[in-house]
N, C-alpha and C positions, 0 to 999 in steps of 0.2 A: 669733350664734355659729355654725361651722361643726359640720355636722351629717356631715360627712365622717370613715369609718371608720377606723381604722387599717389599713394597707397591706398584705396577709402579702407578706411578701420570699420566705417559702418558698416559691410559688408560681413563684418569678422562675428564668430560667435559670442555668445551672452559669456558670464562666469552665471555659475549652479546657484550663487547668492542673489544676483541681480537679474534675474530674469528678463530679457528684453529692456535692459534700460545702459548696461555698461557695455564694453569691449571686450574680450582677451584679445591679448597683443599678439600678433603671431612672433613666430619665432625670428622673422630678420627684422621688424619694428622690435623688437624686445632687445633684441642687439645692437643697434642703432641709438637705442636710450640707452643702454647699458657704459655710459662715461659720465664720471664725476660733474664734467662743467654743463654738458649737454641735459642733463635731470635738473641743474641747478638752475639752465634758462627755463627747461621749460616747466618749473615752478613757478619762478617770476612770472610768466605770462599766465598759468593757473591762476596766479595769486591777485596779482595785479594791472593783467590784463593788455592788449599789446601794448610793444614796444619798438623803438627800430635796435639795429644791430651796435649803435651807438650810444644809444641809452643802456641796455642792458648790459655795454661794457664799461661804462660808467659807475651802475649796478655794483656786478659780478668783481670788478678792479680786473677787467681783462682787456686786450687788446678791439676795439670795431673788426680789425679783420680775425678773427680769433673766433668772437662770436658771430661773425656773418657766418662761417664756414663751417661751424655745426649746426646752425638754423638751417642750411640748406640740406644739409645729412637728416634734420629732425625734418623735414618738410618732405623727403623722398619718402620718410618711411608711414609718412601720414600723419605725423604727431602736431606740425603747427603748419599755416600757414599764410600767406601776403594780404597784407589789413590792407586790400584798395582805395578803402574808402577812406583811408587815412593815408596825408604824405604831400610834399610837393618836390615836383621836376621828378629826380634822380630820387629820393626819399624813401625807405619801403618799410611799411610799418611790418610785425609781424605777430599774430595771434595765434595761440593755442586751438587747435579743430575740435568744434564742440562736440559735445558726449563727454561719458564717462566713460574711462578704460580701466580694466583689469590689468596685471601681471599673471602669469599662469602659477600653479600652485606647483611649486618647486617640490613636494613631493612626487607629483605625476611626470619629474624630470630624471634624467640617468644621474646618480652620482655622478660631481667631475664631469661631467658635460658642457660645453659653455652654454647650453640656456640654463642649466642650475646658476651656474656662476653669474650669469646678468642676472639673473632674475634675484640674486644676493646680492650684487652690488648695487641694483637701483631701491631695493627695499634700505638696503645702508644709509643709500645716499638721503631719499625720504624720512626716515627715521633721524637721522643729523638735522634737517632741514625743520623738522618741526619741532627738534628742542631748540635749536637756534631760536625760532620764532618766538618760541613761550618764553626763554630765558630773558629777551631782549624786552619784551612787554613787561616781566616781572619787575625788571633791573630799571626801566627808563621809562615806564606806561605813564606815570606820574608825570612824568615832564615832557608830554607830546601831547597825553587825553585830559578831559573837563572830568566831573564827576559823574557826566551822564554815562560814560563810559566802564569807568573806573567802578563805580558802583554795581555795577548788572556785570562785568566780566568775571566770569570763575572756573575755580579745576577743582572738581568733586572728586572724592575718592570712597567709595560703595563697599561693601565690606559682608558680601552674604556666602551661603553655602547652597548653588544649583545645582540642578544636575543635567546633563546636556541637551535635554528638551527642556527643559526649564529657560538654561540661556540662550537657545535657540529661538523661544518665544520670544525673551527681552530686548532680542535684537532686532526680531521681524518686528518690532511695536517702537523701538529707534526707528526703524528704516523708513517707515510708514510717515512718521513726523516731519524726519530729513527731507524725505520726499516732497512732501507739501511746500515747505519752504523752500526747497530748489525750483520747482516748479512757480512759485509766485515770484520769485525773488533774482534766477539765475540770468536770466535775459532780459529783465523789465528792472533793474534796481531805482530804488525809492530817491530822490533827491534828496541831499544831504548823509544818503548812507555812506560807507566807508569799506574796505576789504575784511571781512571778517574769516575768521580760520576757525575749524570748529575738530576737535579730537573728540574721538569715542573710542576708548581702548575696552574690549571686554572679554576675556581670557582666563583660565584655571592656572592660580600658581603652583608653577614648579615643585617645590618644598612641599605642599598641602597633602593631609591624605584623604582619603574618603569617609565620608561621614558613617559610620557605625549603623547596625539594625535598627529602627525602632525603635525598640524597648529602652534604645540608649538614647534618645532625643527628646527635647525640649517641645520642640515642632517652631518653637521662633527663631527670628534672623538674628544677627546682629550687624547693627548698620552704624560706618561712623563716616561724616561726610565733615571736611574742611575743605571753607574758602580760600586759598591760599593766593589768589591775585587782588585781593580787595587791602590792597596797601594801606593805611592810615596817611 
């Protein structure tokens, strides 16, 4: 049996965006979450908060020992660990290790490296995991939430022309918001609150070109935003 600690991540350096508040993973935690089922538990305990190894295989539709066995691989590299405070006898809860962590930016990685390649297969596996979630809310939120729900959940879609200090700002002024509400909300949650999942995608499309001199502009935005979870 390995006699190997668990990892502190807090130790590990900030990413350039989050200054003293997130992680970078280092490169054998980044390989260590780099499997399908292993991002998929420890989403569920992101999401939902712990669990033991038999709830979560309950969950995931995987085997108790299946999923104890990557809880302990996530737990060497620092990524979750033993809810004591929850469990009886034999019992072992297990929880996500608080902070926020980065991925490292796979362009500062070697083509064809295996940290490129984790660092691509846990962004996949994330990127799956949270259309799953949206799709399932979309398709079924009616027949699980009340209206107090249903009514206030939405997915805006924003539709302007920045320029990368432009979106640069709009992000630092997200961040700023996220912030306050992680801070009042992440370790103290309200009675009667619920898990809530929150997407901020904000990126230059692909296809788009760049906006012309000047002389060639309007100087206004154009902005088109639909509710597309507010089901009738």
């Amino acid at each position: 049996m390995s006699t190997d600690q668990p990892r502190d991540l807090s130790a590990e350096p900030s990413s350039s965006r989050h200054p003293g508040i997130d992680h970078v993973l280092p490169s054998s935690s980044l390989k260590s979450l780099a499997h399908p089922l292993r991002v998929r538990i420890y989403d569920e305990l992101s999401s939902y908060g712990p669990m033991t190894a038999s709830g979560l295989g309950e969950r995931l539709d995987e085997s108790s020992g299946s999923t104890s066995y990557h809880l302990r691989q996530l737990e060497r590299a620092g990524l979750v660990r033993e809810d004591t405070t929850r469990g009886k006898g034999r019992e072992r809860w297990w929880g996500r290790t608080p902070g926020s962590i980065a991925i490292p930016d796979a362009r500062s990685l070697p083509a064809g490296s295996a940290e490129r390649l984790a660092v691509k297969l846990v962004e996949d596996e994330w990127f799956r995991s949270r259309e799953t979630n949206f799709r399932e809310f979309v398709l079924e939120g009616d027949q699980v939430f009340g209206d107090e729900w249903l009514d206030i959940a939405t997915s805006d879609t924003i539709n302007l022309r920045l320029t990368p200090e432009q979106l640069g700002a709009l992000v630092a002024d997200l961040d700023v918001v996220l912030k306050r509400y992680i801070d009042a909300h992440k370790r103290t949650p309200t009675p009667g609150s619920r898990p809530v999942q929150i997407h901020i995608n904000a990126f230059p499309l692909m296809r788009g070109e760049p906006t012309a001199g000047a002389e060639t502009t309007t100087g206004a935005e154009t902005t088109t935003r639909s509710d597309t979870t507010k089901e009738p």
